[in-house]
LOGU-411200 format. One line per field, with one value per residue (C-alpha): x, y, z; residue number from 1; residue in three letters. Coordinates in Angstrom, 1 decimal, padded with zeros to 4 digits. Example, Ala and Ser with C-alpha at 12.3 -4.5 7.8 and 13.67 -1.06 7.14 Angstrom:
2
east	012.3;013.7 .
north	-004.5;-001.1 .
up	007.8;007.1 .
nr	1;2 .
rest	ala;ser .
***
This chain:
440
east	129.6;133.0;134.4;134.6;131.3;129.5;128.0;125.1;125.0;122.1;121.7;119.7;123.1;127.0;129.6;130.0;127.1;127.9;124.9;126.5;125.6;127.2;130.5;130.6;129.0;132.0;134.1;133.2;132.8;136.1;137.8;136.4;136.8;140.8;140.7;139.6;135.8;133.1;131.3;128.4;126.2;122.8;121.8;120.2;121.1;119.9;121.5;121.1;119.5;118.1;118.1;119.9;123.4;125.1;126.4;126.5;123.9;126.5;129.9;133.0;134.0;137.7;137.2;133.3;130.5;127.8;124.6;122.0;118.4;116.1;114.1;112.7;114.7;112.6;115.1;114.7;112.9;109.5;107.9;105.9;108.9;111.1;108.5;107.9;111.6;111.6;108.9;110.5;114.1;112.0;110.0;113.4;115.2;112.6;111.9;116.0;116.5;113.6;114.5;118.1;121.2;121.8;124.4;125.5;124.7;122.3;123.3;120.7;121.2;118.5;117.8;115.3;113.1;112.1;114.3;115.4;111.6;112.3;115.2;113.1;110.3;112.9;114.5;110.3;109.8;113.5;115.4;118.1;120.0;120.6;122.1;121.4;123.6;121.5;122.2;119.1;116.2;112.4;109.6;110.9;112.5;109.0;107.6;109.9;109.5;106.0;105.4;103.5;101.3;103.3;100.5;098.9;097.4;100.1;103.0;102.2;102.1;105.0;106.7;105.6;106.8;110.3;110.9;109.9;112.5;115.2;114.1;114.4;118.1;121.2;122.7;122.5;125.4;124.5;126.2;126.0;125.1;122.0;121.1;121.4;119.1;116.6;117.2;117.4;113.5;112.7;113.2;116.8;118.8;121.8;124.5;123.1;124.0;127.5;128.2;130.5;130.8;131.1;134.4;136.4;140.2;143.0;144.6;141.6;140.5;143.7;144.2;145.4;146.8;145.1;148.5;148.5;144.5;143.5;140.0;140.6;141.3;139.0;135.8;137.2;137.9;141.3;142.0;138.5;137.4;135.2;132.3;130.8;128.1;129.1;126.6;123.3;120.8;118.2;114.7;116.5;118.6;117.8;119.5;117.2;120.2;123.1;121.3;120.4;124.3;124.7;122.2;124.3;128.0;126.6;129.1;131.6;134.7;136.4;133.6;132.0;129.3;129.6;127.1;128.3;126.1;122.2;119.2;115.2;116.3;118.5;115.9;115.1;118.1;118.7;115.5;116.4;120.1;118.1;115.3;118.0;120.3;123.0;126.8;129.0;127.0;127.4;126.0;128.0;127.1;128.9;132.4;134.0;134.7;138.5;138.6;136.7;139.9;140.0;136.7;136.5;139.6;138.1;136.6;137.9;135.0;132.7;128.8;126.8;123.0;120.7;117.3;116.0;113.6;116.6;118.9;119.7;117.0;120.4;124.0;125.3;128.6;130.0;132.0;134.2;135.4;135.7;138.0;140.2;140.6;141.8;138.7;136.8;133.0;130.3;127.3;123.8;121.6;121.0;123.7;122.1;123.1;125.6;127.7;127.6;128.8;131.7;132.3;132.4;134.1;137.2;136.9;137.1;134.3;131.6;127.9;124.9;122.3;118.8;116.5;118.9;119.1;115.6;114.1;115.8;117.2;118.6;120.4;121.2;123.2;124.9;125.8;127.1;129.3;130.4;131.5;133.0;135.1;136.5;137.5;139.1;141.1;143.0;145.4;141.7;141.4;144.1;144.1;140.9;141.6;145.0;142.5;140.2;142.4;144.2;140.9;139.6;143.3;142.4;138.6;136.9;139.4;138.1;140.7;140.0;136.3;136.0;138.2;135.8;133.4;135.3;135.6;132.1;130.8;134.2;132.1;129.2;129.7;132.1;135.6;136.5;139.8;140.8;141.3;144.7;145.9;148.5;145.2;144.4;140.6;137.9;137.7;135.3;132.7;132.6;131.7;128.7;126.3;127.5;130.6;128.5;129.9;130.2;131.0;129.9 .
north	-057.5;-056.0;-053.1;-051.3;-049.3;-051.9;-051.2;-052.9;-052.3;-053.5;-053.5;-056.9;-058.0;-057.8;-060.1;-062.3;-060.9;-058.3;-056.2;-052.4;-051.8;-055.1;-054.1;-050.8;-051.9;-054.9;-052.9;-050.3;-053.1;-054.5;-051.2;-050.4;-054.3;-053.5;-050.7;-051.9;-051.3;-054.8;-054.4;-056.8;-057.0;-058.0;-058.9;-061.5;-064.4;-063.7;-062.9;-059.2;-060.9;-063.9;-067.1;-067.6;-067.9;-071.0;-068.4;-069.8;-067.9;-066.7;-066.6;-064.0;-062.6;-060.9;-059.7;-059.1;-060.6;-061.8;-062.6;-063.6;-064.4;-066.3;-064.2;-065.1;-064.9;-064.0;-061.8;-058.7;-060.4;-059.0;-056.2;-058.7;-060.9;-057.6;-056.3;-060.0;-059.9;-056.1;-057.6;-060.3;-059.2;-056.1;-057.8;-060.2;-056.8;-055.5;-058.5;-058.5;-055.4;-055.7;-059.0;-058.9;-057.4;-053.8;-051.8;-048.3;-046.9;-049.3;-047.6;-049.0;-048.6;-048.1;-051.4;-052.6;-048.7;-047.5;-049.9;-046.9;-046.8;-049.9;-048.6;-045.5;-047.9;-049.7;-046.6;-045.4;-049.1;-049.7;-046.9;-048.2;-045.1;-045.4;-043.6;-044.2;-044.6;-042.8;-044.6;-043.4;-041.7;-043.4;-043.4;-040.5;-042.8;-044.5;-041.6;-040.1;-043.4;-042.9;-046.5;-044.2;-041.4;-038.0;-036.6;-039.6;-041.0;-043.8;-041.4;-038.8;-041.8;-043.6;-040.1;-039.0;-042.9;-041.9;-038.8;-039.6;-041.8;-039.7;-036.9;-039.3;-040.7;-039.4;-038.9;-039.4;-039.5;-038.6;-039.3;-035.6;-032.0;-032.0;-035.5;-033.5;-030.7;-033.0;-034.1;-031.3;-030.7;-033.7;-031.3;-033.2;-030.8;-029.2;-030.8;-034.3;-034.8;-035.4;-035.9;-038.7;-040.2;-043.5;-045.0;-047.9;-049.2;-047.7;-051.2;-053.2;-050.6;-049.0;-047.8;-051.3;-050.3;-052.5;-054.6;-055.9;-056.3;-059.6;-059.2;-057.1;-060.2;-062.2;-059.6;-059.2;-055.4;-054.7;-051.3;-050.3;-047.2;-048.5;-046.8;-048.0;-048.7;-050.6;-051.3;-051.7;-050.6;-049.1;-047.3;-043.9;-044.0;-042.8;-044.7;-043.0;-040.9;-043.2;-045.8;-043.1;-042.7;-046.3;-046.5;-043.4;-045.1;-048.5;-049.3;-047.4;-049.1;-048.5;-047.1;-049.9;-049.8;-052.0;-053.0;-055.0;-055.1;-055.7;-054.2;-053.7;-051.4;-054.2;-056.2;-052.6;-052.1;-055.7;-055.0;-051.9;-053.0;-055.9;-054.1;-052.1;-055.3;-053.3;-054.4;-052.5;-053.2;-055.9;-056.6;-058.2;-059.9;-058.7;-059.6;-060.8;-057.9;-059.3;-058.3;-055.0;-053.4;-054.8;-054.4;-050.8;-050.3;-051.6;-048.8;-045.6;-043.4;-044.3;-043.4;-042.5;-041.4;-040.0;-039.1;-035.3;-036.6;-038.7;-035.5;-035.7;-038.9;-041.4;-040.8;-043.4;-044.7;-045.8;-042.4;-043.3;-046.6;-044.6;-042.1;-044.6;-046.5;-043.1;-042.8;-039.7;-039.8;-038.5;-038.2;-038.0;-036.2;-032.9;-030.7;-030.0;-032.7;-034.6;-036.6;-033.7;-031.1;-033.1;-034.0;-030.5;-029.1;-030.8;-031.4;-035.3;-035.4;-034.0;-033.6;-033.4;-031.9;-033.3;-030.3;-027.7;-029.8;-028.7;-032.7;-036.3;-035.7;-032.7;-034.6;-037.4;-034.8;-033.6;-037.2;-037.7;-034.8;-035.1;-039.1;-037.9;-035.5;-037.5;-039.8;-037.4;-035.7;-038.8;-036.2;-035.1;-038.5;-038.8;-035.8;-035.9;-039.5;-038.6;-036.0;-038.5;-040.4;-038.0;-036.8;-040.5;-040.7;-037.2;-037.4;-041.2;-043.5;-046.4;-045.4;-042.0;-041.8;-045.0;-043.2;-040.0;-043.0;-043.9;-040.4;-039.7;-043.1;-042.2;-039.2;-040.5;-042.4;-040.0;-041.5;-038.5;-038.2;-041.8;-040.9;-040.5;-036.8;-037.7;-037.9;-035.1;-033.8;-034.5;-032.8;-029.9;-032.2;-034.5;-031.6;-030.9;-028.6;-026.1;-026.5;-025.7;-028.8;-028.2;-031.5;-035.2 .
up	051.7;052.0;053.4;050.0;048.6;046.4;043.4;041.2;036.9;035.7;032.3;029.9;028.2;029.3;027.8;026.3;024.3;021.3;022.5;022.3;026.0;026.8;025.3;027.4;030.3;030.5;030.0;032.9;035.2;034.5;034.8;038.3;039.5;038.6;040.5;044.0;043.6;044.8;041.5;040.5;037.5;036.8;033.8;031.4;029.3;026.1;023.1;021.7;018.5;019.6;021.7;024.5;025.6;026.8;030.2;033.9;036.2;038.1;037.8;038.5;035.4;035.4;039.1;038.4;040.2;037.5;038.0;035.0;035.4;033.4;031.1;027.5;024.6;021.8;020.2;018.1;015.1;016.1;018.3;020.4;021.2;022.3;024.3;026.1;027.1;028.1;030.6;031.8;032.6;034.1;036.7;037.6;038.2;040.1;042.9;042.7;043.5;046.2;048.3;047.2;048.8;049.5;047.8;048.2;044.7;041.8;038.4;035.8;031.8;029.8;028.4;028.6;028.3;031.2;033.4;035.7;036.9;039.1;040.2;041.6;042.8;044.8;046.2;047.7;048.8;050.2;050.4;047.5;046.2;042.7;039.5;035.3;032.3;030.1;026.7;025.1;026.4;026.7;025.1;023.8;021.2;020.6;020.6;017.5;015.6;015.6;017.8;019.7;019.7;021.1;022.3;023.5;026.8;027.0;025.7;028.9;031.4;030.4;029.7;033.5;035.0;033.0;034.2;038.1;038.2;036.1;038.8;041.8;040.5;042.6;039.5;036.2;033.5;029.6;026.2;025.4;025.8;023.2;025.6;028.5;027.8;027.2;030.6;032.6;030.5;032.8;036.1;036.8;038.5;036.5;039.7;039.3;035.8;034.3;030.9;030.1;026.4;025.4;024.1;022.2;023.8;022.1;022.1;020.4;017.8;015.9;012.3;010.0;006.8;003.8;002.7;006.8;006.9;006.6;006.0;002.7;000.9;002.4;001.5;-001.8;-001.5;-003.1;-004.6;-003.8;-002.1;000.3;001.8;005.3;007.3;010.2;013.4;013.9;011.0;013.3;013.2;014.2;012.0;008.1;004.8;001.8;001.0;001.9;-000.5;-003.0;-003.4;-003.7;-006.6;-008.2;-008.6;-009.1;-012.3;-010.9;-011.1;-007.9;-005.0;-003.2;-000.4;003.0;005.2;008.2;011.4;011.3;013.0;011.6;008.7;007.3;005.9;003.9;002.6;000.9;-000.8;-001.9;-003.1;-004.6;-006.8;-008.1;-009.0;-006.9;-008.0;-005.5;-002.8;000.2;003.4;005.7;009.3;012.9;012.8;016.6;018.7;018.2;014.5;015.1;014.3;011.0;010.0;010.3;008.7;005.6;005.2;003.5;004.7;007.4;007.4;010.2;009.8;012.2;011.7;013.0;015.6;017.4;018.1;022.0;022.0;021.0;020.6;018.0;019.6;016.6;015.9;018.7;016.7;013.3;015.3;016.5;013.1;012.3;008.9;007.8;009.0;006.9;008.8;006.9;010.1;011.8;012.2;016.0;017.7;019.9;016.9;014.6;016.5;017.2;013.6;012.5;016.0;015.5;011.8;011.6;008.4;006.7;007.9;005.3;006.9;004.9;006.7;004.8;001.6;000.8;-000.4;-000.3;-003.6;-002.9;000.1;-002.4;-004.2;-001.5;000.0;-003.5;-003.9;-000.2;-001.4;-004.5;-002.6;-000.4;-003.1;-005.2;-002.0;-000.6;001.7;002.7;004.2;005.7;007.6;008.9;009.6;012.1;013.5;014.1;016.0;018.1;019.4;020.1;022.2;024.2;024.5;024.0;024.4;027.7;030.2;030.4;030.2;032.7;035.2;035.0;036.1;038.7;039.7;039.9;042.0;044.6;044.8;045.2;048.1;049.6;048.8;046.3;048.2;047.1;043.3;043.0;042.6;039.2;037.1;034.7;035.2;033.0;029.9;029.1;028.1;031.1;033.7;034.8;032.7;035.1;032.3;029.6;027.7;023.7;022.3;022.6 .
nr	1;2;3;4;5;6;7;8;9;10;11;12;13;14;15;16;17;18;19;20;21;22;23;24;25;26;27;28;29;30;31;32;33;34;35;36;37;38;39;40;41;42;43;44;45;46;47;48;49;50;51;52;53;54;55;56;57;58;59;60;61;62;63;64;65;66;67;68;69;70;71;72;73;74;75;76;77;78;79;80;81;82;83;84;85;86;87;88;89;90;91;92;93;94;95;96;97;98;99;100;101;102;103;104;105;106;107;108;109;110;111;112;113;114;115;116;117;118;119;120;121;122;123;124;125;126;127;128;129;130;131;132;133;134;135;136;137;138;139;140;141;142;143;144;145;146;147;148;149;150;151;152;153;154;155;156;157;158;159;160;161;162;163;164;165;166;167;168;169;170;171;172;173;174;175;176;177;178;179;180;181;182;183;184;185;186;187;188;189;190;191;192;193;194;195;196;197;198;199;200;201;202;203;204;205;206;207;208;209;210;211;212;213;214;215;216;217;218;219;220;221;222;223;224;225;226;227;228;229;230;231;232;233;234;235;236;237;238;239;240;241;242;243;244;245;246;247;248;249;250;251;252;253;254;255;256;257;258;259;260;261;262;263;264;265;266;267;268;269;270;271;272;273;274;275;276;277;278;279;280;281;282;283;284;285;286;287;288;289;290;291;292;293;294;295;296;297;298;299;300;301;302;303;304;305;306;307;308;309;310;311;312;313;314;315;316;317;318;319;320;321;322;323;324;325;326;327;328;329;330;331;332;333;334;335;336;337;338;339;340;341;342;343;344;345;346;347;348;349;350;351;352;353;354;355;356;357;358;359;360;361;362;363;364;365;366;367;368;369;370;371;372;373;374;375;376;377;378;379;380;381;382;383;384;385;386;387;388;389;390;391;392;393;394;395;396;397;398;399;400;401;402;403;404;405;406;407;408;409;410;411;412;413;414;415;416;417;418;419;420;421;422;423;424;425;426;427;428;429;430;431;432;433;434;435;436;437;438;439;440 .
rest	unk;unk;unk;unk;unk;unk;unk;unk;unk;unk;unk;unk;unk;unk;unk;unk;unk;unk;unk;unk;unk;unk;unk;unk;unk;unk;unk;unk;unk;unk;unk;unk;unk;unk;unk;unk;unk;unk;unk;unk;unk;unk;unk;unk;unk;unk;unk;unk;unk;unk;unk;unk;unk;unk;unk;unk;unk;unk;unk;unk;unk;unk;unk;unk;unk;unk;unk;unk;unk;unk;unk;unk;unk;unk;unk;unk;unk;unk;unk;unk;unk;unk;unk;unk;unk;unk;unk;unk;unk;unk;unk;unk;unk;unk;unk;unk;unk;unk;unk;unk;unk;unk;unk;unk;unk;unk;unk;unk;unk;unk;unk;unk;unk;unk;unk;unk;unk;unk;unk;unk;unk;unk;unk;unk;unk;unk;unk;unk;unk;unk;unk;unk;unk;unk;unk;unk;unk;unk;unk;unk;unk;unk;unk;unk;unk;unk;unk;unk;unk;unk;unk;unk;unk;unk;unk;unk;unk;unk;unk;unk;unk;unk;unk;unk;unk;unk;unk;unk;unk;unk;unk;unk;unk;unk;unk;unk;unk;unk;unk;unk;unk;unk;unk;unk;unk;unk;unk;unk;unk;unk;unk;unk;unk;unk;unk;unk;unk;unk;unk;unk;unk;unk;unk;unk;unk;unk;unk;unk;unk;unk;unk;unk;unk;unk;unk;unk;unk;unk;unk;unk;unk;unk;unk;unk;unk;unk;unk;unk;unk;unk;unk;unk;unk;unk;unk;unk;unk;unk;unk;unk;unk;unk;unk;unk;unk;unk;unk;unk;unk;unk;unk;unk;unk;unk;unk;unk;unk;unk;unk;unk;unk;unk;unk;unk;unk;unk;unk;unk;unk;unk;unk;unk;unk;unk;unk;unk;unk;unk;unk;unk;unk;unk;unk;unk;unk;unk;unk;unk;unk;unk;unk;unk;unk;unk;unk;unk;unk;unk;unk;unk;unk;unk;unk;unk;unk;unk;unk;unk;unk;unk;unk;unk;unk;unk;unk;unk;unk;unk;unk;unk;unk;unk;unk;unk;unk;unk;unk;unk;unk;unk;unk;unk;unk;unk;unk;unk;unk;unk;unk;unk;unk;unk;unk;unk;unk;unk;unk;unk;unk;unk;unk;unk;unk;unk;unk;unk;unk;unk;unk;unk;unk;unk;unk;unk;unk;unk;unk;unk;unk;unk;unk;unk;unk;unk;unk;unk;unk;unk;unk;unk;unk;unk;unk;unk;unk;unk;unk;unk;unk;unk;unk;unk;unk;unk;unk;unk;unk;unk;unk;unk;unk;unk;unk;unk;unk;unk;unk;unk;unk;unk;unk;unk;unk;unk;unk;unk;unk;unk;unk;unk;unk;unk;unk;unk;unk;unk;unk;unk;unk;unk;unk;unk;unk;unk;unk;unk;unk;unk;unk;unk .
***
């Protein structure tokens, strides 16, 4: 080991897969290797979706030291398969972390679920000081989508195994405040946790005007007003409405609905878009991260849904690209949570609420008229749009929240004076809740 405080991420995917958590975890990595940290990863080699990459087992990646094990590679095609290679990357993470190197802080993510518990069994058994990158928050999640039962047996043991090891972390960072409270429920104590969003780069995701976006041609979307979904179609997340709109404009001659991404609700949604012999709708696979820019700029209002159970369980991280192509959001989801407070905070959309719609087609309606306007107000747009953007520059843009990481772990090892005084602070939202932070 060197000189320099070492740190472990662990996490199932990093780059080159497309994985979500890969994509920021990379980028963290890379960001603290540039600026003089030893960083290594440990991760997996299989693909977010399925099958496995062609990767080295180790290699040094731009300055970071990589490290995949073998694990299956069922995929996400079915629950067995994902829960087969939750298991197997968990027990390679845990004899890792037990007869491997020492390093002065482990951060884990949270996927695989539960992954910080070996983490905490490591730090009883060892001594290994750790931290998690709380990217969503188990089995609460299972619990919500009903996988299992909330007041069940299995629920209260894996809920107590979670919560040991969220209690036992040195620190834990959030995506938001509605996130955080849930933590602190866990008996984490209000100085360990820090609340630092998730982000896009300013240089990869950027507003493209349609005459100077190649993909417009290619999808066929000329002088349309496009509406979005882009990501992954997932079990938290709620489409009745969104879909319900879709059915409502089908005929109409210039608003068109775009799926891009996949995830278990997609197979839902094609069937739903098919029974009703759907005309302006398409559904569209991942495009390369290169071309992300492009992609979202298709759109000429983004959706994000949310179901009510998810609210401080997940904080979807695809606002953070709609701000920086500089679109309007419409989220379909509670109004108490992370994403919508900071849609209707600094005014970058429109929120429809279903629990104070009174019914789905009462929210139908609303996700309607909330479409219609923003089709009909075109300055509208825009302005929320520019908003969107200047508070994706200020707030969630990679730079500044990775330097608050950097921040934190030359705290955490006791090298706070190293961080070089010509940096502004954090922003409200990344203090601790001693901050009382207001916005995701």
């Amino acid at each position: 080991m060197s000189e320099e405080p070492s740190f472990l991420f662990v996490n199932q995917h990093y780059a080159p897969d497309l994985a979500a958590t890969a994509q920021q975890l990379t980028d963290l990595a890379e960001h603290l290797a540039e600026e003089d940290f030893e960083v290594h990863v440990l991760c997996g080699r299989g693909h977010y979706l399925s099958g496995e990459m062609d990767v080295p087992a180790q290699e040094t990646r731009n300055g970071v030291e990589v490290r995949r094990v073998g694990t299956t590679a069922f995929g996400r095609d079915s629950r067995l398969g994902r829960l087969t290679d939750y298991a197997s990357f968990f027990v390679q993470v845990l004899w890792h972390l037990l007869t491997g190197p020492r390093y002065d802080r482990v951060v884990t993510l949270t996927t695989p679920p539960l992954l910080p518990v070996a983490a905490a069994l490591v730090s009883v058994l060892r001594g290994q000081s750790y931290g998690i990158w709380s990217m969503d928050l188990h089995p609460e999640a299972e619990a919500a989508l009903g996988m299992i039962e909330s007041g069940g047996l299995l629920n209260r043991f894996l809920r107590g195994l979670a919560d040991w090891s969220y209690r036992r972390a040195d620190f834990v960072v959030d995506l938001g405040p509605y996130m955080k409270r849930r933590i602190k429920k866990k008996g984490v104590p209000a100085e360990d946790l820090r609340t630092i969003p998730v982000w896009n780069k300013k240089e990869e995701v950027f507003p493209v005007s349609p005459p100077d976006n190649p993909l417009m041609e290619e999808v066929g979307l000329e002088d349309k007003f496009v509406v979005m979904y882009s990501g992954n179609a997932g079990l938290g997340h709620r489409f009745e409405e969104v879909l319900g709109a879709a059915k409502h404009f089908d005929g109409h001659p210039d608003i068109h609905f775009l799926f891009v991404g996949s995830g278990p609700r997609k197979e839902d949604i094609l069937e739903f878009a098919d029974t009703h012999d759907l005309s302006n709708f398409e559904y569209l696979p991942y495009f390369p991260r290169e071309q992300i820019k492009y992609s979202l700029s298709l759109a000429d209002v983004h959706l994000l849904t949310l179901r009510r159970s998810f609210a401080g369980i997940a904080v979807p991280g695809k606002l953070y690209g709609i701000l920086a192509v500089a679109r309007p959001v419409l989220m379909v989801g509670p109004e108490a949570s992370d994403s919508a407070e900071t849609i209707e905070r600094h005014e970058v959309g429109q929120v429809v609420d279903p629990g104070r719609q009174g019914g789905e087609d009462a929210s139908t309606e609303a996700v309607v008229g909330a479409i219609r306007r923003f089709y009909e107000e075109p300055e509208r747009r825009r302005e929320q749009g520019e908003r969107g953007r200047e508070v994706f520059l200020e707030r969630f843009e990679q730079e500044t929240c990775c330097d608050h990481w950097a921040k934190l772990l030359r705290a955490e090892v006791g090298d706070a004076a190293s961080v070089p005084s010509n940096r502004e602070g954090p922003p409200e939202e990344v203090h601790s809740e001693q901050a009382t932070p207001v916005a995701g």
